[in-house]
C-alpha positions, -999 to 999 in steps of 0.1 A, spaced: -217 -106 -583 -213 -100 -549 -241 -110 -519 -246 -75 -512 -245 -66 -548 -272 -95 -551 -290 -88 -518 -297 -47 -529 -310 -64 -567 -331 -87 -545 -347 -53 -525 -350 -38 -558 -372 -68 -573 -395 -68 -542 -416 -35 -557 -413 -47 -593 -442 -69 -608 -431 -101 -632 -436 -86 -671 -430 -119 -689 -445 -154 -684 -433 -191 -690 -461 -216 -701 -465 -247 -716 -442 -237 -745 -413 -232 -724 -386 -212 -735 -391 -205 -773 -363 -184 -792 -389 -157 -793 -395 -156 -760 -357 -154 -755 -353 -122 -778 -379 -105 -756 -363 -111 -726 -332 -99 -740 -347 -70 -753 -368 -60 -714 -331 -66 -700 -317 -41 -722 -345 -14 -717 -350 -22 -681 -319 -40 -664 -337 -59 -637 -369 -81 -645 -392 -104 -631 -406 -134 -649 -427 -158 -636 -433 -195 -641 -470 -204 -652 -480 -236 -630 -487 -254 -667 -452 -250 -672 -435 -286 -662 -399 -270 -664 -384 -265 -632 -380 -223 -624 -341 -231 -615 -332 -247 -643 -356 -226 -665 -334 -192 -650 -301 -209 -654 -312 -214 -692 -326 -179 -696 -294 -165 -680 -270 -182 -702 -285 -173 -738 -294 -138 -726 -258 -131 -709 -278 -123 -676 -271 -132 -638 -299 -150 -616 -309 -126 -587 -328 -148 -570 -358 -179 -578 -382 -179 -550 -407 -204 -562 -423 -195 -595 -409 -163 -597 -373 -156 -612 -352 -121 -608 -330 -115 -638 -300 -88 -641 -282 -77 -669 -262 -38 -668 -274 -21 -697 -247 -11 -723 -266 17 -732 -285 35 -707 -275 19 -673 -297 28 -647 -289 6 -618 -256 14 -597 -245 -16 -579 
């Protein structure tokens, strides 16, 4: 991905609200099918880390983007930007 690839995701992500949330549990395999699933159906998402979470965000995105096949947008503090292009019904042109 490019930097202005990444920077137009990153103005994209500014109007979107986080839909999932990491707590104590961490990542769970459940959690992971989910995400999997919101990337599918929405290509760009928003997650954000609970403060009872003791996982640090980067390394929480870097683990989310490997087992979902996703790229990190962007981690600004407890909040992590995810992409993946749709196979089916791509919406976002980058």
């Amino acid at each position: 991905m490019t930097t202005k690839q990444r920077a137009y995701l990153k103005s994209l992500a500014m109007n979107i609200d986080p839909i999932y949330q990491i707590g104590k549990s961490s990542i769970t395999p459940e959690f992971t099918t989910g995400i999997s699933e919101a990337l599918e159906a929405r290509e760009l998402i928003k997650i954000s880390v609970l403060k009872n979470c003791a996982d640090d965000p980067k390394e929480l995105a870097g683990i989310l983007s490997e087992r979902t096949g996703s790229e990190v947008v962007q981690v600004i503090g407890k909040k992590i930007v995810l992409y993946k292009r749709s196979k089916k019904n791509p919406k976002i042109d980058i």
